[in-house]
C-alpha positions as CSV (number, residue, x, y, z in Angstrom):
1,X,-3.5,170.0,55.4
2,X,-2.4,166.9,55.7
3,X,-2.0,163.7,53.2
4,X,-4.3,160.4,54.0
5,X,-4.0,157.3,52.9
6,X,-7.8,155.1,51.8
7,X,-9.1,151.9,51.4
8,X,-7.2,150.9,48.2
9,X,-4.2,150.5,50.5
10,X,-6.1,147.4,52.3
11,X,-4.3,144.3,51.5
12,X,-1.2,146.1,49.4
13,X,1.0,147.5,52.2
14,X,3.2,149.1,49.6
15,X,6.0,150.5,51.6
16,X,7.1,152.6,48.4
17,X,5.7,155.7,50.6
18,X,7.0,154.6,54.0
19,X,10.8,154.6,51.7
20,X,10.8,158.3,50.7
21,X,9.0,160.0,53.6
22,X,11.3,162.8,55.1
23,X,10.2,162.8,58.6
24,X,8.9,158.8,58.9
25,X,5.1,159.6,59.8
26,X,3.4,156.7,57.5
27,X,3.0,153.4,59.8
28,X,2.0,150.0,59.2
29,X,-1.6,149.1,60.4
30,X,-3.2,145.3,60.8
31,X,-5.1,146.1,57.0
32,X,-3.2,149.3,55.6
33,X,-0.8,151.9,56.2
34,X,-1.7,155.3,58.3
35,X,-0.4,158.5,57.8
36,X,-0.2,160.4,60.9
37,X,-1.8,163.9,60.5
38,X,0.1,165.7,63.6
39,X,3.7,164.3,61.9
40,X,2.9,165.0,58.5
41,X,5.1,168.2,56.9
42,X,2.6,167.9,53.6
43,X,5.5,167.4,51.4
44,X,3.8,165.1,49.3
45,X,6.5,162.7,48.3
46,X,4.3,159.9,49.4
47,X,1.0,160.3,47.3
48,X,3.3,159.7,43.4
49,X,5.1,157.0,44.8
50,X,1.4,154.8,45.8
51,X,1.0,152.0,43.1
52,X,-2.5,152.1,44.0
53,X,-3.1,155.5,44.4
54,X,-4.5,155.7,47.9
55,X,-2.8,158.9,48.8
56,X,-4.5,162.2,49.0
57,X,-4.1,165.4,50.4
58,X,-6.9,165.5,52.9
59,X,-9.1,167.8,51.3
60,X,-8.7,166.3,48.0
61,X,-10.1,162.6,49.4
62,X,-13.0,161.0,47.3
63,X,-16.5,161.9,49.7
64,X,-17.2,158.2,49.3
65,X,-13.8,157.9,51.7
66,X,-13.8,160.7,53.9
67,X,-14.1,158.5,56.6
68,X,-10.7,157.2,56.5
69,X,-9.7,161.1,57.2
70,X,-10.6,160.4,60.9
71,X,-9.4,156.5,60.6
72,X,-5.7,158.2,60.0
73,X,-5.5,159.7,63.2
74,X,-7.4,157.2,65.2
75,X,-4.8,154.5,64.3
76,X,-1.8,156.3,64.1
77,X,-2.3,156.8,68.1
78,X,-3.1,153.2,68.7
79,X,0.5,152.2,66.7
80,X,2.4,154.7,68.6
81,X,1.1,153.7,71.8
82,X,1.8,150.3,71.0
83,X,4.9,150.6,70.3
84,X,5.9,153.2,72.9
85,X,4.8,150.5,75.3
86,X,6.7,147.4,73.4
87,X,9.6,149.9,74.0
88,X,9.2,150.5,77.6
89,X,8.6,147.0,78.7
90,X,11.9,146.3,76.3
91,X,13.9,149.0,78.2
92,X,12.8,147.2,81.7
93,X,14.1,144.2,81.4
């Protein structure tokens, strides 16, 4: 299981979540924050602290927004290789 974060995060950005995650898998997206599935321990400290309660455990996520159960992932892996690649080309010079 992992936690996932839905539409009602679009817009807000609270970073209340990002502040008391243990192991820093929540990341900041264009729209919304992303949770990353494969760096998630499942501690749930994130989902009480979400003013706009967008934060599930995955199998607990409303069926009208399953869909962002596969957007979590999806973006997650974009951001890192974003910044893995802002880091590299930093490192370089």
């Amino acid at each position: 299981m992992t936690y996932v974060i839905v539409e009602a995060c679009i817009g807000v950005k609270d970073r209340a979540c990002v502040d008391v995650c243990p192991v820093d898998c929540i990341y900041e997206g264009e729209e919304m924050l992303y949770i990353h599935p494969d760096e998630c321990i499942d501690c749930g400290a994130c989902e009480p602290e979400c003013p706009v309660t967008a934060i599930f455990p995955e199998e607990d996520v409303p069926d009208n927004m399953r869909s962002y159960i596969e957007k979590n992932p999806l973006t997650t892996a974009g951001i890192a290789f974003a910044v893995g690649a802002l880091l590299s080309a930093l490192i370089r010079r």
